[in-house]
N, C-alpha and C positions, 0 to 999 in steps of 0.2 A: 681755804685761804690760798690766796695765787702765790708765789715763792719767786721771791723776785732773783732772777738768774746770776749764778758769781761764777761761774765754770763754763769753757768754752772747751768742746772737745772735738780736735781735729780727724779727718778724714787726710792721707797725704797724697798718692799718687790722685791725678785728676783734680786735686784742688790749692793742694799748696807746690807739686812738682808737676812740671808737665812731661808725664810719662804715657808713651804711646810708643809700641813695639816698631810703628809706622816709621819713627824717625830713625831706627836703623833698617826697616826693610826695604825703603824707598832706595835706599842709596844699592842693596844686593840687586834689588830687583831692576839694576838704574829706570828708574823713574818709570817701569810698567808697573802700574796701579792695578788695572786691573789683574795681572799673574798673582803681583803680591796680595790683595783682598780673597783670591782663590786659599793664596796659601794659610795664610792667618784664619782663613774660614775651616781649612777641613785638614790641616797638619797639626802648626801650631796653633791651637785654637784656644781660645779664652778659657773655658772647661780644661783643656789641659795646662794650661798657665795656671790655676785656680789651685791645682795640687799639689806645685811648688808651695802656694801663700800656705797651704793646708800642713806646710811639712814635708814633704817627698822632695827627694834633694834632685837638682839637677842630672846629675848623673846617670840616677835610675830613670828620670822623665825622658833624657837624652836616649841612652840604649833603647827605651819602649818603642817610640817613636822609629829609631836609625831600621829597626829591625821591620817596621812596616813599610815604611819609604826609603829603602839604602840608597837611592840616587838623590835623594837629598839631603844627606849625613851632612852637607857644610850648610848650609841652612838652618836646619833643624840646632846645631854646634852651635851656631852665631848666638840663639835667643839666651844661652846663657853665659859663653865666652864674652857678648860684646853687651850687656846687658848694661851698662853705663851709657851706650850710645844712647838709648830706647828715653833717657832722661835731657830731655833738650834744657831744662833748665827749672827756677823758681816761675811759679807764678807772681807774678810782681804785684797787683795789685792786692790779693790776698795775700802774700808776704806783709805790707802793708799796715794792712788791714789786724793782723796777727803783732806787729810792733806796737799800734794804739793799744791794743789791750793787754800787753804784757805791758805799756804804762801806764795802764790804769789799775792793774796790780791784777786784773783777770785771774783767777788759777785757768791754768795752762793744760791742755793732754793730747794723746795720739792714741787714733786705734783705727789703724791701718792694716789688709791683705797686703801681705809681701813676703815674700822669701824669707828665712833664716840667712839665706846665703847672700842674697842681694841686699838685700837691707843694711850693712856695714858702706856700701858702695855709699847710698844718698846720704848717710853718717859724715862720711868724709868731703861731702861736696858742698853740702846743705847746713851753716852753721846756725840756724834758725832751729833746728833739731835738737840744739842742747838747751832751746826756751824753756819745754818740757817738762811740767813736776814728773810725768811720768810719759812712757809709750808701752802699748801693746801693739807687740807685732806678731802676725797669726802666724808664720812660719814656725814662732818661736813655741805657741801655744800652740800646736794641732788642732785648732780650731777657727774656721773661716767664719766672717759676717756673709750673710744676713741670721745664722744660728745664737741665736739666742744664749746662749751659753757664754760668749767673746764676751758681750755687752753686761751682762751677768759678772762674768769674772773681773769687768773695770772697774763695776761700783766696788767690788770686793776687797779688791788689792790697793783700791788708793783711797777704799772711803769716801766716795762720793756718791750725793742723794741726787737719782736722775730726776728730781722735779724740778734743782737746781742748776741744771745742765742746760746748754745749748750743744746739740750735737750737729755738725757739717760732714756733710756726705754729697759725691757728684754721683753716688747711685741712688736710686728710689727703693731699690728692694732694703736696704742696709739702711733709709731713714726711714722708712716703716717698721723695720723690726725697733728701732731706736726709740720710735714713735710709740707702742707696743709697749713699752718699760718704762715711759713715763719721762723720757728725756723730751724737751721742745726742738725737736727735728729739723732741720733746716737742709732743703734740695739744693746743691750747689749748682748754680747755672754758670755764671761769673764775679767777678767782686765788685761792679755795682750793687746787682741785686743781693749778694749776701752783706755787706753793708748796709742797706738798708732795712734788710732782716735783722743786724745786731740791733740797729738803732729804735727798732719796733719794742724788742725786749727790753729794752736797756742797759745794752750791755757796752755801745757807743753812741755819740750825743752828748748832748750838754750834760 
């Protein structure tokens, strides 16, 4: 029997906040795209951002890092000194989109990669973040998506039945694994199309 969907569980940086390390490196790098794409490629690189969301505190990721590249110590410093810049703001229409169904009385969630440490930042900027019956943030948990474990520990902690779930994610590996556990997955492109994905399920619409 098909379980008609009451749970919307959010994905945050890339679909409800537009975070991209880009919006502060464009301004270090002034505006040479290509230097900065070099550096985000083989300094600060995504796999090293990843171990912050994983738990590993700035700090230690900083030293690791200063002691391979020391001429780039203020660079390297900025990803988590200025780490508020890297958040240009809400995504508006998926904010939106996230208001209809918190009035259509939706149960609400988050389970989002992010620091322990950063993650107080979009707390205090993002009042959309207190919608929330609950958030899992993997800094918090030592344990990153696409692991099967994260997804695992949401149903747990908040009692929810992922056949009831609609899960939002702007990665593919992370709504495959979500996909995998029986949640209905949904690829964020932008808030057209995931709109008309609620509205497929029934989750908005008449």
């Amino acid at each position: 029997m098909t379980v008609t969907p009451s749970i919307a569980v959010f994905d945050l940086g890339g679909v409800l906040i537009d975070w991209n390390p880009r919006h502060l490196y464009r301004k270090l790098f002034d505006g040479d795209d290509a230097a900065m794409e070099c550096f985000l490629s083989t300094v600060c690189t995504q796999a090293w951002n990843e171990c912050q969301d994983a738990g590993r505190s700035f700090a230690e990721a900083t030293a690791l890092l200063c002691a391979e590249h020391p001429d780039k110590r203020v660079l390297i410093g900025a990803y988590g000194a200025r780490f508020d810049e890297m958040m240009a703001g809400p995504i508006h229409g998926t904010v939106e989109i996230l208001t209809e169904l918190k009035a259509r009385g939706i149960l609400l969630y988050a389970l989002s990669n992010w620091s322990a440490e950063t993650y107080p930042l979009a707390l205090r900027r993002f009042g959309f973040l207190q919608w929330f019956r609950g958030v899992l943030i993997s800094g918090q948990e030592g344990v990153i998506k696409p692991d099967p474990r994260i997804f695992r520990r949401l149903l747990e902690r908040f009692a929810i039945v992922a056949e009831a779930a609609v899960y939002i994610d702007d990665n593919p590996r992370n709504v495959a694994a979500a996909g995998a556990l029986g949640f209905r997955a949904v690829h964020f492109v932008d808030p057209p199309a995931l709109r008309g994905a609620l509205e497929a399920v029934g989750l908005l619409g008449a």
